[in-house]
N, C-alpha and C positions, 0 to 999 in steps of 0.2 A: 592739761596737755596730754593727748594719748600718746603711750611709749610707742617706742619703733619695736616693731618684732625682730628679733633677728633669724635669720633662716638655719634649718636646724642642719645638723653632721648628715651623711649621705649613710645607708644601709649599711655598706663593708662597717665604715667606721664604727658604726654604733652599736653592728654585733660583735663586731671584734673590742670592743672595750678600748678604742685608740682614741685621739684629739683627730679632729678634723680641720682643716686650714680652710675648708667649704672654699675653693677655688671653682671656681666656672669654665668648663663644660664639665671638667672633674677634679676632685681633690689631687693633691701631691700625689698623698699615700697612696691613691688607687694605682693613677699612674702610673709610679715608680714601680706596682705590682703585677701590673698589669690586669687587674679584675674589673668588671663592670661597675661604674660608678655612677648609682642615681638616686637622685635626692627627693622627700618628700615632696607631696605635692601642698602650697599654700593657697590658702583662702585669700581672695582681692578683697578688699575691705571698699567702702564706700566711698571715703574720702578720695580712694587711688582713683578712681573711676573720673568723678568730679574732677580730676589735676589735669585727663584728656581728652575731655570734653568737646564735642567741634571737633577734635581730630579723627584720625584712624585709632583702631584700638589696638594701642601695642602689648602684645602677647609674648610671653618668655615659653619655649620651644621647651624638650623634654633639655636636650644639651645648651642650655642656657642663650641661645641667639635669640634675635627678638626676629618677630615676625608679627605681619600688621593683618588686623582684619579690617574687613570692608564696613562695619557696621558704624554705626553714629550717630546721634539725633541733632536729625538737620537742624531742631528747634535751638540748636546750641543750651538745653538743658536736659539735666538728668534726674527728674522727679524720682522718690523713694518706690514707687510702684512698677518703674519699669528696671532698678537694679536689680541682675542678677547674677549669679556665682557662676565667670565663665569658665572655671574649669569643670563643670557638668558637663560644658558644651565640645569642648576640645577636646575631652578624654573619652575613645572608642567607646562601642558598647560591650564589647566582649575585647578585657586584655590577657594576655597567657600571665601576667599574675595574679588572674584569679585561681589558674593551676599550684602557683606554688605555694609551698608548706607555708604554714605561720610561724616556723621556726627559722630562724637565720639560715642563710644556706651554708651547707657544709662547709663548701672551699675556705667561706670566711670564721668558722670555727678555732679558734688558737692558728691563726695562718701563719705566725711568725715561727713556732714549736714546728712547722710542717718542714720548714728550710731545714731541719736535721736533719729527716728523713730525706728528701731529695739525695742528698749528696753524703750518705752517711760512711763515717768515718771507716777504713777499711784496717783498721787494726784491728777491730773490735764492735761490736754492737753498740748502739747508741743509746742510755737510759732515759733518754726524754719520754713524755706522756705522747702519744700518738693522737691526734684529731682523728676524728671521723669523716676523712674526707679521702678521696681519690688519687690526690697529688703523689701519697707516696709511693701507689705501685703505676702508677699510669704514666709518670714522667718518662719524656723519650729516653733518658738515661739507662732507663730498667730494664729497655729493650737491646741495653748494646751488651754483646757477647766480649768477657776479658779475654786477650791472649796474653798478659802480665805474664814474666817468669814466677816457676810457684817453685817452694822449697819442699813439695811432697815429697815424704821417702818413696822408697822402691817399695812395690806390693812384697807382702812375705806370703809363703806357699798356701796360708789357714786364709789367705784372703779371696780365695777360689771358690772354697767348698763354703765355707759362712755366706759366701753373694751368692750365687746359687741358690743354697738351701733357703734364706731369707728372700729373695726374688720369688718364689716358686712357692711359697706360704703366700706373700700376695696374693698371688695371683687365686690361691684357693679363698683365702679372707675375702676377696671382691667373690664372688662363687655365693659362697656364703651368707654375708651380710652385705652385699651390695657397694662397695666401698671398699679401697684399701688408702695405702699415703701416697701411690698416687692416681687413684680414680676417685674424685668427690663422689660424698652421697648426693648433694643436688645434681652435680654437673652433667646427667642425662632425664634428673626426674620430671623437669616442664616439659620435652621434647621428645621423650623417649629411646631409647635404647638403638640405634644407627645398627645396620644392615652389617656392616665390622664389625663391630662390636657383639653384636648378637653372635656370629660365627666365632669369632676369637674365646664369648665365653662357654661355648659348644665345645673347642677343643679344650679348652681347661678342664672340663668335667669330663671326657673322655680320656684325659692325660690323668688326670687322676687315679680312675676306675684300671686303669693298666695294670695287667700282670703278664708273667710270662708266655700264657695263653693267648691274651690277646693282643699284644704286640703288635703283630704286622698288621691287622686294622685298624687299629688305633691309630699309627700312624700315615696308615692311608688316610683315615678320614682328618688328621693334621693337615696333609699336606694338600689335600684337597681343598680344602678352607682355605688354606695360606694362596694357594695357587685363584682361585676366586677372586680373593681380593685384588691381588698383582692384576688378574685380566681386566678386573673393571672399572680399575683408578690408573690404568695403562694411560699416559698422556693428556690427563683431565686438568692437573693441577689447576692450572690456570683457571678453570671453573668451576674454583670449588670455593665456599666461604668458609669462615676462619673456624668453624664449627666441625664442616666437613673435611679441611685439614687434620682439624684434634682428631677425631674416630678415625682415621684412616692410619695416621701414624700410631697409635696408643693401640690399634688390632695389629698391625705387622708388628709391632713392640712385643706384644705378648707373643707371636706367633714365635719370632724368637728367640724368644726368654727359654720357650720350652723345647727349644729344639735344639740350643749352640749349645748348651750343656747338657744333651742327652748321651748315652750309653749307644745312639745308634749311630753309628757312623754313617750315615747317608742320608741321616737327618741333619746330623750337621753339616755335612756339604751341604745340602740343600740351603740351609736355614744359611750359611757360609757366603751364598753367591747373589743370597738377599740381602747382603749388610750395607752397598751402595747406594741401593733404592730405599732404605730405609734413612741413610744419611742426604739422601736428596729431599726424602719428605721431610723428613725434620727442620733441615735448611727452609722449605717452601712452607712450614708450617710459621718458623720462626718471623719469615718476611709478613706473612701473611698479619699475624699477630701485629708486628709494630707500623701497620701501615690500615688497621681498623681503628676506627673512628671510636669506637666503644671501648678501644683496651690502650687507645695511645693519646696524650694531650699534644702529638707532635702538632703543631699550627699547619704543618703544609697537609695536611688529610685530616684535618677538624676543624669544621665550620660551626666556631663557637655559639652563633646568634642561633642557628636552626638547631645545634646539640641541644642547648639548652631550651626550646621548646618541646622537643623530642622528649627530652626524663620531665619535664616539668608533667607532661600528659602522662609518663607514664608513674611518675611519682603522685599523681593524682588519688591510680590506681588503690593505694595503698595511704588513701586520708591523709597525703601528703608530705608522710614517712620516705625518705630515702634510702633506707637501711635496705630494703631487699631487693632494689634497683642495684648499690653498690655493691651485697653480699654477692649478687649472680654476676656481676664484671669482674669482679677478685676471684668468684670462684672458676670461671672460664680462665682466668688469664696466666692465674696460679696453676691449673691445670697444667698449660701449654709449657711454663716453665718446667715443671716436675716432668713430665714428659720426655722434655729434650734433654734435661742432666741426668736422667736415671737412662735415657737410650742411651746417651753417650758414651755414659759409665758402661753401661755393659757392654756396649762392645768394644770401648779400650780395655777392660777386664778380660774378656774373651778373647781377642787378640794378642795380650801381653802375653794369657797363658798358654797361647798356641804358638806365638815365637819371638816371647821374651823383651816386646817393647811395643810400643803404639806410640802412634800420634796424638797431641793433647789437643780434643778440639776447643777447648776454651772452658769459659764459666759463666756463668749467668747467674743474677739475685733472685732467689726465691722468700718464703716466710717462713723464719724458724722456729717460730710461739708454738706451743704442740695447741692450746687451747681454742687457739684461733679456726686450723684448721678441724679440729676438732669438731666447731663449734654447730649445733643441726638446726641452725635457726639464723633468721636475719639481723631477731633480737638478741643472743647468744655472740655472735659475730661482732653486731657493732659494739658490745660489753665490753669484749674482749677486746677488741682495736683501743677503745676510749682507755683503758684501764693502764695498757704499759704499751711499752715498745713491742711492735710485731716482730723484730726482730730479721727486718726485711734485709738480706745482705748478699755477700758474691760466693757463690758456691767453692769455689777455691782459694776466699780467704776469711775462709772463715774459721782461721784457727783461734781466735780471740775469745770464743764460744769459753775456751779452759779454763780463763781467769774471771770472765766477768760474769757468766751467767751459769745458772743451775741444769744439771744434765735432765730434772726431771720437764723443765720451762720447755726444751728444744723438743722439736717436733720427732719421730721416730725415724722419719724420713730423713732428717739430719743429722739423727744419730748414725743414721746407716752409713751417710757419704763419709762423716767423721772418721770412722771405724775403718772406711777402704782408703782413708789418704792417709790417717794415721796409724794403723794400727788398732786391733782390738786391748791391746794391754793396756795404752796410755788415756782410751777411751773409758774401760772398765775404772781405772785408776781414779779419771776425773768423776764418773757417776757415785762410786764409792764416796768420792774427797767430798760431795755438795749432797748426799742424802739427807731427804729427812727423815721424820717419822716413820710416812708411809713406808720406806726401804729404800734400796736401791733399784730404778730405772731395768727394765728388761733391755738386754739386747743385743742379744743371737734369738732367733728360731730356734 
């Protein structure tokens, strides 16, 4: 007697190492996951053929309903010469899984280790191993700004001249090597250098080269730049993509990084009466951001079946690897956040020390892994995700950084924010308390 085959576990299940309950149209598990559930394709064997013979040929559908074709031998038999394997016949000639990887897909990578990440604990970082997958900066969650009460102390006076002085070394480090903690080195290297940005880093090197001689031009050709921009993004917003959001905000950012804390008084008025256009772009940046298809898994602005044809071609690109598909959606998105909490900081910063309080505009999750952002590759990148916790969490509570993780692990960029909601002492105190070998952690300029 020939055995029965039994029909094997569907894709999620059998990359993700689960039991499959192989339910029809989809398993439980997918279900309840809500991820695409489909199952191998099986060979009709001959016998099955012979059982509907004289009838319609009923056929099982990719989502398991039957549907009948018209085909049959009027002869009411089925000689060995005319069987043949109809799913040859039913399966397209060209399907978009020939595009994708021969490696399991991401999302289904340890997807159950991913549930940490979504919703990670706000006491504190979470030490689970990170998948190589999307879920955990792209979840609509990541896009929402906390207004939570925070226990910050009050800035002390050393917290002026330290943000400052350390704002204003970025800004020469991007100069420099192309990069600082918050302009990626990729994040303009496929597309190039934006019409902003290019002026923005014209004033830095002429903000540099500054001496008492040349002052008042320097700061003409500042304000000239700064004034440029204002005219040309005057009312566009709405027509700009989430790209041309980032370069528009990230140039007035720098324009007044270098002007609110300058020695000239009418640079800072100027730079003074920019600080609501700069908080309108950041807001119109931030929307922009959770309402793209590429940096949000919201379901109301992502149309899962066409996304996933979308990386499937463009993960093609890359022999089916998704790692520099991912690396460049983390690296735009990651951008957009560091962005908005270092604008905002500065100019709660600059506002406190001009009279004594500001307004908290919130906080937002960015990545505190220093390696991650570090990292100058796609293969470097997803190393570095696979390996530990990205350390992905809420800018204003992220005080849990003290006890559970090492000062040299955090990103510079988080040391930074560390340093203006706590203090430089208890900051120094904690890189000291978790040194290794290499030493202790740089961090003042």
């Amino acid at each position: 007697m020939r055995s029965t085959k039994q029909s094997k576990a569907c894709g999620a299940c059998t990359s993700g190492k689960r039991r499959c309950d192989k339910a029809q149209p989809m398993c439980g598990r997918c279900d309840e996951k809500g991820i695409e559930c489909r199952y191998p394709p099986t060979k009709r064997r001959k016998n099955q053929l012979h059982a509907i013979r004289g009838h319609g040929l009923n056929e099982s559908s990719v989502d398991g309903t039957p549907r009948t074709s018209g085909l049959a031998n009027p002869e009411g038999q089925t000689p060995d010469d005319l069987l043949f394997d109809l799913d040859h016949w039913i399966d397209p000639v060209v399907t978009w899984n020939d595009l994708l990887p021969s490696q399991p897909p991401l999302d289904y990578i340890n997807a159950d280790a991913s549930k940490e990440l979504i919703h990670p604990d706000t006491a504190g970082p979470s030490t689970n191993t990170a998948p190589l997958t999307s879920s955990w900066f792209r979840h609509p969650g990541s896009w929402t700004i906390s207004h939570t009460p925070s226990t910050i102390p009050c800035f002390s006076s050393a917290v002026f001249s330290d943000y400052s002085r350390n704002l204003e070394a970025w800004l020469c480090q991007w100069v420099a090597n192309g990069h600082n903690p918050f302009i990626h080195r990729q994040l303009y290297a496929d597309s190039g250098l934006p019409q902003p940005m290019r002026d923005a880093y014209a004033s830095i090197t002429v903000h540099s080269s500054k001496t008492r001689h040349n002052e008042a031009m320097v700061y003409q050709i500042m304000e000239a730049n700064a004034a440029t921009l204002l005219d040309s993004h005057c009312g566009v917003g709405t027509f700009l993509d989430t790209r041309q959001h980032l370069a528009r905000t990230q140039a007035l950012l720098i324009h007044l990084a270098l002007s609110l804390f300058s020695p000239s008084i009418g640079a800072r008025a100027q730079a003074e009466r920019n600080i609501p256009t700069f908080m309108a772009w950041a807001e119109q940046l931030w929307e922009a951001a959770s309402q793209d298809p590429d940096l949000s898994d919201n379901p109301r602005v992502r149309d899962s079946e066409s996304k996933l044809q979308e990386d499937a071609v463009a993960d093609a690109m890359f022999d089916g690897d998704p790692a520099p598909r991912l690396w460049r959606v983390w690296v735009l998105a990651e951008s957009i956040r560091r962005t908005w909490v270092l604008g905002t900081m500065t100019m709660g910063v600059y506002l406190t020390q001009k009279q004594g309080w500001c307004e908290c505009n919130g906080g937002a999750k960015f990545t505190m892994r220093s390696d991650i952002w570090a990292a100058e590759s796609a293969l470097r990148w997803s190393q570095a995700v696979r390996k530990q916790d990205p350390l992905f969490s809420m800018s204003l509570e992220c005080g849990g950084l003290f006890a559970n993780t090492k000062a040299a692990a955090v990103d510079e960029f988080a040391r930074h924010l560390l340093t203006v909601m706590y203090g430089l002492e208890r900051v120094e105190s904690w890189a000291a308390r978790t040194a290794g070998e290499e030493g202790m952690v740089k961090l003042v300029c």
